[in-house]
Phi, psi and omega in degrees: 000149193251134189228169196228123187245180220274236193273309173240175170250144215244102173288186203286186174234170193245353182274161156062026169262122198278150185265155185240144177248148174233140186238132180253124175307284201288342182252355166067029179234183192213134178248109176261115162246211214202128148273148221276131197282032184241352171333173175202198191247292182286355150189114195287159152233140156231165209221124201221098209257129148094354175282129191292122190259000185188146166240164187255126164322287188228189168257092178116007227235141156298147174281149192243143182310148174244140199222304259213123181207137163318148161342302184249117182243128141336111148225062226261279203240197205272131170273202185289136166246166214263160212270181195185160175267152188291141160245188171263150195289150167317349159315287199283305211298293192290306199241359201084348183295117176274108168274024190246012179262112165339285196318338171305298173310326186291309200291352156311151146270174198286001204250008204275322196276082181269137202276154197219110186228101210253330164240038167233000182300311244252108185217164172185159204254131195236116168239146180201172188321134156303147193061005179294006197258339197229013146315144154269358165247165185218128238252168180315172176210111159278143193265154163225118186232119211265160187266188174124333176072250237262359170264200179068173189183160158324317194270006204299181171272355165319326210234006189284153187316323196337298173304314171291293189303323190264029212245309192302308188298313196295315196276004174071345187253115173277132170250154236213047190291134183249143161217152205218146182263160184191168190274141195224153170088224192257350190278322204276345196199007164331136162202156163204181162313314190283323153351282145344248190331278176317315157280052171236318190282334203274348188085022157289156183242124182070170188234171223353219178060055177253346149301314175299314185300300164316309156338302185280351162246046163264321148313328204260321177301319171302333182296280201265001172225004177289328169352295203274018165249023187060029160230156193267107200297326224256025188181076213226146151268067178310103174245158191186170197230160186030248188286004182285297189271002152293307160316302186321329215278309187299317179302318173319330208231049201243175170281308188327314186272342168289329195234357164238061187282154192221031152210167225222320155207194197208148187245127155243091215271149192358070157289131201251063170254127167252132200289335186297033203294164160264162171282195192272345196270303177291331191278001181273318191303299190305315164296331201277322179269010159255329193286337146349270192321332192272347211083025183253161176255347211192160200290342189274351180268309193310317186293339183275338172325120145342099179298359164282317231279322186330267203350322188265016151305313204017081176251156198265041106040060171244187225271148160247131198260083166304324169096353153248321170317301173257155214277185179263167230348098184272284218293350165296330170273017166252331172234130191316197149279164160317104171257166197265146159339100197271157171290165189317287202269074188229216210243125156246119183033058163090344191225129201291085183304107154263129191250183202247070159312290165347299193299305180271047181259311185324328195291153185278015177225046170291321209281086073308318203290322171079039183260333173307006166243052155251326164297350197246327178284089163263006177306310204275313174306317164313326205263171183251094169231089178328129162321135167311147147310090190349129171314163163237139177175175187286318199284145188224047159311064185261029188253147175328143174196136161246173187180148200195168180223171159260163207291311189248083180285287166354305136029313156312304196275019173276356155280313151357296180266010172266356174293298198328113129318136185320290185322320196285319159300314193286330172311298201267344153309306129354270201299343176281314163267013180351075220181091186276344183287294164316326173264004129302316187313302181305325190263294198293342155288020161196023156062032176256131181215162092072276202278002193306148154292129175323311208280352189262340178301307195317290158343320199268329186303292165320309165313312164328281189303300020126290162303304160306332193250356176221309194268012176262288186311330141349278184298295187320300251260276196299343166286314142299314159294340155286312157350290202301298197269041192034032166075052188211141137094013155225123201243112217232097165246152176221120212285116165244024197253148211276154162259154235259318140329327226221308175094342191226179183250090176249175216307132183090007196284352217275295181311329200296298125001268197312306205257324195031044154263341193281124178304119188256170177282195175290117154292127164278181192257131190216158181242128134001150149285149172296340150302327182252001184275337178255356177315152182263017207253315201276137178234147167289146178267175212248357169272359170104329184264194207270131117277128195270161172307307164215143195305001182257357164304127168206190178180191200032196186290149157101017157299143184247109198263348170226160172260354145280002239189099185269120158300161208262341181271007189307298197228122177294193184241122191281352174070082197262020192299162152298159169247164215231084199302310208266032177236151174302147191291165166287177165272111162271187194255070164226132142219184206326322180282307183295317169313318185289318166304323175282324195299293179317310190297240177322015163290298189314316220260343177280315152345267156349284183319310196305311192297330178112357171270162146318111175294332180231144149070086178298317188281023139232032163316167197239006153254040179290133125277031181207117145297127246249158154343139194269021182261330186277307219295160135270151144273113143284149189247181196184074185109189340309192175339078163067030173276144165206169190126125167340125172232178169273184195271351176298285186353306213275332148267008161263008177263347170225150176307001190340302157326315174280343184268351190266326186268342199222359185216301161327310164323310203294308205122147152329271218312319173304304184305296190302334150303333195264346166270309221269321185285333192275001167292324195288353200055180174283181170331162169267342190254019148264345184279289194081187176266030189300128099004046208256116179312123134234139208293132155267158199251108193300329164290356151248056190291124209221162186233175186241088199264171151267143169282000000 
């Protein structure tokens, strides 16, 4: 029987919560913070908001540790965040949440009107065991560094600890979450020459990257005063989502980690990095023509500008490749060189990848995967061409990583990609691969042609973009780090489970999960089958839904019945069609069991990482001394309905296109690739758009969101 729970599930709220001090030995202060309203008698949380870990000097200027605190610090409520332009919120944006609907506003907390401070942003939020200070063990600590590009913060209510910390005390392994604000946009990474050259005379070091910098010195604080907050310095997790998990990825590949690291290992959740970082010479050119723009002359008229006035440029602003910041050859160690067309049969890290073909022409949603036209394609495979040789460089990333992507990360970009004409793609593709053997290649692997049907270009458009800018560089990422680490100590999963608003896994639905803050709609309430309800394998988790026992328990589609052998029900259809903005999202198929169950499943497993355990796969546990075989290796899925669990890598290739990344996108390069995403993330031209109107319809059995990156 189906039963109906109520209209939403209710995050926490931040009024009428009672307070709790913490007296810090080392800052010789007293911290009054609140206890977290999800607390319980059998697992206290307390919560300590807003506390400042650095102040900014100047404007463009490095942050400097902050120490020196009154007797008593408020750490009641949330501090200031660095300012940004108004957008429609990260709620709606992200998740569907229409926030002008009352039952919502009630069910918010109180705290989403965060104060916009450009040299009080640099704060951060500690939620952790109640009593943990006076513990004598001191417990793992995750760091959290939220996405979002040129928005966003630490302090939304999207990220609070709550959930997580008190999942870690029921689960005996206790944890320490932190989430930390930082400078973001043109205020977090502005950088030229002349820049330089002034913060040189000030005794600064290097030019931008004051975002970054602030992160680490939110590390270097977390390094020396979280103890007293029941963590452990000596045991720190940096996690982070999109441009979040993207910083992470730079901090691995920093000089800084080379010769101090002040985290230990890293969850890198759908990263959104472009390799195409620029130097300081180029990133001087792009200021310059906004300092235009202002009528300013010289870095000292720039620091007097109005920060709205910045702000409302919202120009994209990312990390500078300074010549100090990041190590020497950082970009080789994150993405091979340029590879050549691999053989049917060829070699990864030491290990011989056959992929199962055969099995997935069989599948029945193959025209997603787009390998019959691939079977058929021997242009790419003739050629002979000797492998490269490894880079040579420096960077040693040798700390544990998991890292993953969601299945329709794109999802965002679907107006964008509903501008496009056929002609107007294969043209500007073209012009992009300059390559007609290779941009054929590209276009028939992904079924664009001349002649493509409107309702069907978007949709193909989207998969394109969907590979270039996340799940192919993803896979590049984890592959090569595991390489750097002799094939130990990378952990490669992929969230496919649907949003529970939305019906698909589009880009951040992970968090939704992940944070279990998100108001959800009415659920059904649902049981297992009597076969998996009785299994002697499956145990209640102490939140009431099922946990298996063993990674190979799984149910719904995308079961797995071999470890050879791809099952047909393996990859949905994530439905990458357009949406119909002003019509109601459809009813998706999540309920109460699978959410809780997926919720759990990555609660559990980010934990676990936080402790220092293998999250997956034993045979790449991270005291393995033999890297394991690629007959050995794993995925974890996290989803579709409410599957979670080890898989093999056959699995794994029917759940990402690999085979099309291998024939058709490896040819190209990153840099080509990541280009060939980023213009079709941009649509065409504007004098190709014309004044046409474009409707895009939604297909109520596809339901897709307009996310944030």
């Amino acid at each position: 029987m189906i039963m109906k729970e109520s209209a939403f599930h209710t995050p926490p709220a931040s009024s009428s919560k009672p307070s709790v001090s913490l007296y810090h030995s080392h800052l010789r202060t007293t911290f009054k913070g609140l206890c977290h309203s999800l607390s319980t008698p059998e697992a206290p949380v307390s919560q300590f908001l807003g506390i400042k870990y650095a102040s900014v000097p100047a404007r463009f200027r490095q942050s400097k540790l902050f120490a020196s605190y009154p007797s008593v610090v408020d750490a009641s409520h949330h501090g200031p965040i660095c300012p940004q332009s108004k957008f429609s919120s990260l709620e709606s944006e992200l998740f569907g949440l229409s926030l002008s609907g009352e039952d919502v506003k009630e069910l918010l907390p109180k705290t989403t009107a965060l104060k916009h401070d450009e040299f009080e942003c640099l704060n951060l939020n500690i939620t952790c065991p109640a009593g943990a200070s006076l513990s004598s063990e001191r417990y793992p600590v995750m760091l959290w560094i939220h996405g979002g590009g040129n928005r966003g913060s630490g302090s939304s209510w999207l990220y609070d600890g709550g959930s997580i910390v008190k999942k870690s005390i029921e689960s005996g392994k206790p944890v320490v979450l932190v989430t930390v604000n930082f400078r973001l946009g043109f205020l977090g990474f502005a950088s030229s020459p002349a820049i330089r050259e002034d913060n040189k005379l000030a005794g600064d070091e290097g030019v931008g990257n004051y975002g970054l910098r602030d992160q680490r010195t939110a590390m270097e604080w977390v390094h020396h005063y979280i103890s007293d907050f029941g963590g452990d310095p000596s045991n720190v997790t940096l996690f982070g989502e999109s441009t979040g998990a993207a910083d992470i990825l730079c901090h691995l590949h920093s000089t800084y980690n080379e010769h101090r690291p002040l985290f230990h290992r890293a969850i890198v959740q759908s990263p959104m990095l472009e390799l195409d970082i620029p130097n300081v010479h180029s990133a001087g050119w792009q200021l310059s023509r906004i300092m235009c723009a202002l009528n300013v002359h010289s870095v000292e008229d720039l620091r007097a500008v109005d920060v709205d006035q910045l702000v409302a440029l919202n120009q994209n602003f990312r990390a500078v490749d300074d010549g100090l910041f990041f190590a020497k050859g950082w970009k080789e160690a994150l993405y091979p060189v340029e590879v050549e067309a691999a053989p049917k049969h060829h070699i990864v890290n030491g290990h011989l990848d056959v992929p199962e073909l055969e099995a997935l022409s069989h599948h029945p949603d193959h025209r997603h995967l787009r390998l019959p036209h691939l079977h058929t394609s021997s242009h790419v495979r003739s050629r002979s061409r000797s492998p490269r040789p490894p880079p040579q460089h420096t960077v040693r990333s040798n700390q544990p990583l998991m890292i993953g992507d969601c299945g329709a990360e794109s999802l965002q970009w679907t107006l964008p990609a509903s501008l496009w004409t056929g002609p107007a793609v294969v043209r500007r593709l073209r012009a992009i691969c300059q390559s007609l053997s290779k941009s054929t290649a590209l276009l028939r692997a992904y079924d664009i042609t001349s002649y493509t049907p409107a309702d069907e270009l978007c949709e193909r458009i989207l998969e394109l973009i969907n590979d270039a800018r996340f799940a192919w560089p993803t896979e590049c990422i984890a592959r090569h780090a595991k390489a750097e680490r002799g094939g130990k100590g990378v952990f490669r999963y992929v969230f496919d489970q649907e949003s529970p608003q939305r019906g698909v896994p589009h880009h951040a639905v992970d968090l939704m999960y992940l944070f279990d803050t998100v108001p959800l709609p009415a659920l059904a309430s649902a049981t297992p089958p009597d076969s998996f309800a009785s299994s002697p394998d499956v145990e209640m988790s102490p939140t009431g839904s099922l946990t298996p026992s063993t990674p190979e328990m799984c149910f719904g589609s995308g079961s797995e019945t071999s470890e050879d052998d791809v099952d047909g029900r393996m990859s949905p259809d994530y439905g990458f069609g357009g949406i119909e903005v002003d019509e109601e999202w459809g009813v998706p198929v999540v309920d109460t069991y699978a959410y809780n169950r997926v919720r759990d499943a990555i609660q559990s497993r980010w934990i676990a990482f936080a402790h220092g355990e293998a999250p997956w796969s034993p045979s790449s546990s991270l005291s393995s001394s033999h890297p394991p075989s690629s007959s050995d290796e794993k995925v974890f899925v996290f989803g579709p309905e409410g599957e979670t669990g080890e898989r093999s890598l056959s699995i794994f290739d029917g759940r990402r296109r690999r085979k099309v990344w291998r024939e058709a996108l490896e040819p190209l390069g990153m840099a080509v690739v990541q280009k060939v995403g980023v213009e079709l993330c941009n649509g065409p031209p504007e004098s190709s758009v014309g004044l046409v109107k474009v409707k895009v319809k939604m297909n109520p059995m596809k339901n897709t969101s307009d996310c944030l990156a």
